[in-house]
C-alpha positions as CSV (number, residue, x, y, z in Angstrom):
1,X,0.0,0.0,0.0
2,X,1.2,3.7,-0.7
3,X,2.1,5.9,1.7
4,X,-1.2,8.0,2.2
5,X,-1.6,11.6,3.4
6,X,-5.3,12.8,3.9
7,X,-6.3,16.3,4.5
8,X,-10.0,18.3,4.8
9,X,-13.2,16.9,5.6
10,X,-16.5,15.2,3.5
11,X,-18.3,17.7,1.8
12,X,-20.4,17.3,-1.5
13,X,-17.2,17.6,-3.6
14,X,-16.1,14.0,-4.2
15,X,-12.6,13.4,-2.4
16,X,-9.2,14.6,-4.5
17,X,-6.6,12.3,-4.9
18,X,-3.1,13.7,-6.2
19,X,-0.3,12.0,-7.7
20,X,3.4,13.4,-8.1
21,X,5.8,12.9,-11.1
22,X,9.2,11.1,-11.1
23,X,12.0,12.0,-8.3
24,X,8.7,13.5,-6.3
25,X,6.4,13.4,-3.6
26,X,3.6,14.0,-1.9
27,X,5.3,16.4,0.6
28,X,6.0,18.4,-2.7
29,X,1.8,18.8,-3.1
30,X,1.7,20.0,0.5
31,X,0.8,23.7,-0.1
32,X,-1.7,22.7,-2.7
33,X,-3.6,19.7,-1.2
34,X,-4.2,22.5,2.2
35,X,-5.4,24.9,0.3
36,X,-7.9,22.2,-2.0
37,X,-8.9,20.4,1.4
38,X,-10.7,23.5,2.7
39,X,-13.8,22.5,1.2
40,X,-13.1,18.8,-0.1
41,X,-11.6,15.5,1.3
42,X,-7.7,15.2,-0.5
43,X,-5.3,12.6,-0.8
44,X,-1.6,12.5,-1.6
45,X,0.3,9.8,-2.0
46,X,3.9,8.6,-2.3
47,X,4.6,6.5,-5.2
48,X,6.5,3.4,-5.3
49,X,10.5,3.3,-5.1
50,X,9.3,7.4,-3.7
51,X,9.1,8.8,-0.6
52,X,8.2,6.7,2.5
53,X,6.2,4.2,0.2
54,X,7.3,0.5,-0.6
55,X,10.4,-0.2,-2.3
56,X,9.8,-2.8,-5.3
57,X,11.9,-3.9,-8.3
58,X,9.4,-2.2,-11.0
59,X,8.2,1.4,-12.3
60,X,5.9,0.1,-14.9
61,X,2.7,1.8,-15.8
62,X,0.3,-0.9,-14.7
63,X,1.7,-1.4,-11.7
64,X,1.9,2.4,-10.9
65,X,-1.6,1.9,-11.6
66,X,-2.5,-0.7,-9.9
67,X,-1.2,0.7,-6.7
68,X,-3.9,4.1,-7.0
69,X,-6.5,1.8,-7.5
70,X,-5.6,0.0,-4.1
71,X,-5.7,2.9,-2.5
72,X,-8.9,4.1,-4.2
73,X,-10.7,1.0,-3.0
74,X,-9.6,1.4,0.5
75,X,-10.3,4.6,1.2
76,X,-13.4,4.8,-1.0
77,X,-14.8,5.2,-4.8
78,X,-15.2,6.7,-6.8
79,X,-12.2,9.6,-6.8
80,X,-11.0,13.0,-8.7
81,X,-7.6,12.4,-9.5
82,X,-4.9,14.6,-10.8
83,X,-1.7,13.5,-11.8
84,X,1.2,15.5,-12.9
85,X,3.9,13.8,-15.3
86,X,4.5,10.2,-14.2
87,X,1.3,10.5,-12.2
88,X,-0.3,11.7,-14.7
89,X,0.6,8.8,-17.5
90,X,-0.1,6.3,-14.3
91,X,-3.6,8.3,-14.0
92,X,-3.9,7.8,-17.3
93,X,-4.0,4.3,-17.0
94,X,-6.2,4.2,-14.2
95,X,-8.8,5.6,-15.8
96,X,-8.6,3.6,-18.6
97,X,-7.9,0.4,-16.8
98,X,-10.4,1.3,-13.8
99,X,-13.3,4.0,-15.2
100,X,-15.4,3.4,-12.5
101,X,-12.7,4.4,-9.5
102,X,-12.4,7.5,-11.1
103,X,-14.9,10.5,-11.3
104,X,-13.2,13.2,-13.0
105,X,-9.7,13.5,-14.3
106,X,-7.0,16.0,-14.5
107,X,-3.6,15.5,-16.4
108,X,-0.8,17.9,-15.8
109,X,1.7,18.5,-18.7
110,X,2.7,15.1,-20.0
111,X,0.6,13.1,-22.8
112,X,0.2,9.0,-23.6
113,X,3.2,8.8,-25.5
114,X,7.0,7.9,-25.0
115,X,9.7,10.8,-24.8
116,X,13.2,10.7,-26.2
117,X,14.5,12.5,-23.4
118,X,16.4,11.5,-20.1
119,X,16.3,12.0,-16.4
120,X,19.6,10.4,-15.9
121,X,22.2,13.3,-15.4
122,X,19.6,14.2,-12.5
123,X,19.9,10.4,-10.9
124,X,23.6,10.4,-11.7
125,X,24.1,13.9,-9.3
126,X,22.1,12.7,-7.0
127,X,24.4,9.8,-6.8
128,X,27.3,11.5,-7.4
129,X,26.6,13.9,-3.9
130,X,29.0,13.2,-1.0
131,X,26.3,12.9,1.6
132,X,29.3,12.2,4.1
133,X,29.7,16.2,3.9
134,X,26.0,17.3,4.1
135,X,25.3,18.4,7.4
136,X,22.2,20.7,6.3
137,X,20.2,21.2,3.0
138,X,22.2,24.2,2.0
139,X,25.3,22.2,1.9
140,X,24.0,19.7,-0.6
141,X,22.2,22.8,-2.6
142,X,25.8,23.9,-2.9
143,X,27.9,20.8,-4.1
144,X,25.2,19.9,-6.8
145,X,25.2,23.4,-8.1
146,X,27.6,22.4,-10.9
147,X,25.9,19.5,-11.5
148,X,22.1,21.0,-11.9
149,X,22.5,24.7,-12.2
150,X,18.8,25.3,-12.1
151,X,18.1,26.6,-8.4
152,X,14.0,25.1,-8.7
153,X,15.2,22.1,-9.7
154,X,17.7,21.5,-7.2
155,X,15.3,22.8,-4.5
156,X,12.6,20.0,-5.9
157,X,15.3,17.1,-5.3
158,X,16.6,18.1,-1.8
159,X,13.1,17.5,-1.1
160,X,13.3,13.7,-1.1
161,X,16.6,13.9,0.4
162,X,16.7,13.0,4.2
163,X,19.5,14.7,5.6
164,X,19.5,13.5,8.9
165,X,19.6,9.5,7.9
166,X,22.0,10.8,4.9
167,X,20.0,9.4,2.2
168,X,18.0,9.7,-0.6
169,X,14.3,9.0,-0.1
170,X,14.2,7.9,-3.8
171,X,14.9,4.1,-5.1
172,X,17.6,5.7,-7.7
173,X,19.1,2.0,-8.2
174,X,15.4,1.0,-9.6
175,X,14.4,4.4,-10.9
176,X,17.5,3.6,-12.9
177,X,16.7,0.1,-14.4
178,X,13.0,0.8,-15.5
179,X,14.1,4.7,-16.8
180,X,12.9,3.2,-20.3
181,X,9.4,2.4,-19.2
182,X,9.0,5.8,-17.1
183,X,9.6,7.7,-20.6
184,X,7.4,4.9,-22.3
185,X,3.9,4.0,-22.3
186,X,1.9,1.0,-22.6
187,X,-0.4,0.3,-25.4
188,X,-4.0,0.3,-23.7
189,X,-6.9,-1.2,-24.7
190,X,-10.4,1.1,-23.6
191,X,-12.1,4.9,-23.6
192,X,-12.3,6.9,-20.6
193,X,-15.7,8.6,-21.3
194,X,-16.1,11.0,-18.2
195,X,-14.9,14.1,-18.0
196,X,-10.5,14.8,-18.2
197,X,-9.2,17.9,-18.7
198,X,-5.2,17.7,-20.1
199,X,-3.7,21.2,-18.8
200,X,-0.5,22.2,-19.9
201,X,2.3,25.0,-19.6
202,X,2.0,27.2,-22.0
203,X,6.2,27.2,-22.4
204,X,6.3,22.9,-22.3
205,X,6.3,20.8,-25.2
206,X,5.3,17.7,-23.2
207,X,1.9,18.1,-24.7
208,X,2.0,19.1,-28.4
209,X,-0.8,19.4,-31.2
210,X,0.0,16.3,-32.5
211,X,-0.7,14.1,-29.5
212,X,-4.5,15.3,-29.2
213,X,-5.4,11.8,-31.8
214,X,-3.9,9.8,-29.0
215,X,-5.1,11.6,-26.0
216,X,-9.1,11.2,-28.0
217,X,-8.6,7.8,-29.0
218,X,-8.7,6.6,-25.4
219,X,-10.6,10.3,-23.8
220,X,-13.8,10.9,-25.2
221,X,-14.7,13.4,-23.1
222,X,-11.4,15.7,-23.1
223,X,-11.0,19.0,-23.2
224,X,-7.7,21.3,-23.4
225,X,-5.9,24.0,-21.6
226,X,-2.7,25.9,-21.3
227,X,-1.6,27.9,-18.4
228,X,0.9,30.7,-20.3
229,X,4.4,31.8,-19.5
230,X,5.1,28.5,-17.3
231,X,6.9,25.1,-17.7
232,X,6.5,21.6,-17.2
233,X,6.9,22.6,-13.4
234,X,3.3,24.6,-13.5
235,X,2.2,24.3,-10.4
236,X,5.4,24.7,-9.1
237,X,6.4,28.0,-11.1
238,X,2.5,29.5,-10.8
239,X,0.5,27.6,-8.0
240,X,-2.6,29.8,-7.6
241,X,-3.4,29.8,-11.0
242,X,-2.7,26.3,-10.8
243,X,-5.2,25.7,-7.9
244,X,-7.9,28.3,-9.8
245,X,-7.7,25.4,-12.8
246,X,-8.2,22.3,-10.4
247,X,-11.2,24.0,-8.5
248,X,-12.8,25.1,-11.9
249,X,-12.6,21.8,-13.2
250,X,-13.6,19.4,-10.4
251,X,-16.0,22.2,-9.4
């Protein structure tokens, strides 16, 4: 079972249930899901080989997928789910796989396709730190500034890193040996016919025009968005307008 955090109290609105992308977690929704449980029921979770949830020896889609819908069953059905990048492709095939755990669904910046491109420089810094000299965060903010110059990406890693035990709360050795089905995605056999909304950053091209064949093949019922000037990071680099697009859509 993923590790479950559960914030706000029953209300009309169906509960939320959020899913991070790779090298996250669900302490990285924290803001988000507090603000969202003021008038609904929400749920983060740690994904496998992430966080404080099970280790295991695969990252595949199905699986990912099957874990969200243990978690839907046991804390009840159906949900709203958003899922950004890997969440989002393992949302993708829970709703597919599993219409009826799902009421509504929202997909943040990533489409049902494979990518070309790699996390591994990120994995190989993260190995690469000396955690024997990291006595506080800042100190491993400053030996992988060479490595990953970006200061917001940096800041989302030393999120999964425990200082304290000196370790990474990320399975990197797995991560590693299932990179090429994280960037892939399984053929899937079904139409998701409720309502799914695929928002994007206007300045991403995870999501590009000619993905929306796939995305309707197995989406009847989609619709499109883009928030402007921000990333694949968008609820990161702009979280208010962010949290405006979740509440007007599972409103």
């Amino acid at each position: 079972m993923l590790k479950t955090y559960t914030q706000g109290h029953s209300s009309a609105l169906p509960p939320l249930l959020i899913v991070h992308g790779l090298f996250g977690s669900a302490r990285n929704w924290g803001v988000i899901a507090k603000r969202l449980a003021e008038d609904r029921v929400v749920h983060t979770v740690d994904m496998r080989n992430h966080g404080e949830s099970p280790r295991y020896s695969s990252q595949s889609y199905m699986d990912m997928a099957n874990d969200l819908a243990h978690v839907i069953n046991d804390l009840g059905a159906p949900m709203d789910v958003l899922g950004h990048s890997m969440g989002g492709k393992a949302a993708m095939v829970l709703a597919v796989q599993s219409p009826d755990l799902v009421n509504r669904l929202l997909v943040a910046d990533i489409a049902p396709v494979a990518y070309s491109h790699t996390q591994m420089p990120l994995i190989e810094a993260m190995r690469s730190l000396d955690l024997a000299q990291v006595e506080k965060r800042s100190d491993a903010d400053r030996l992988l500034r060479d490595a990953i110059p970006e200061d917001g990406v940096r800041a989302f890693l030393l999120q999964s890193l425990d200082v304290k035990a000196q370790e990474w709360r990320l399975n990197l050795d797995v991560l590693t040996d299932q990179m090429d089905r994280i960037l892939g995605f399984p053929e899937l056999t079904g139409v998701f016919d409720k309502p799914t909304l695929f928002l994007s950053g206007g300045a991403s091209e995870y999501v590009l025009p000619a993905h929306r064949p796939l995305i309707k093949a197995l989406f009847s019922n989609v619709y499109f968005a883009k928030m402007p000037d921000v990333g694949h990071w968008l609820h990161a680099e702009n979280p208010r307008d962010f949290e405006a697009s979740i509440r007007a859509f599972f409103s």
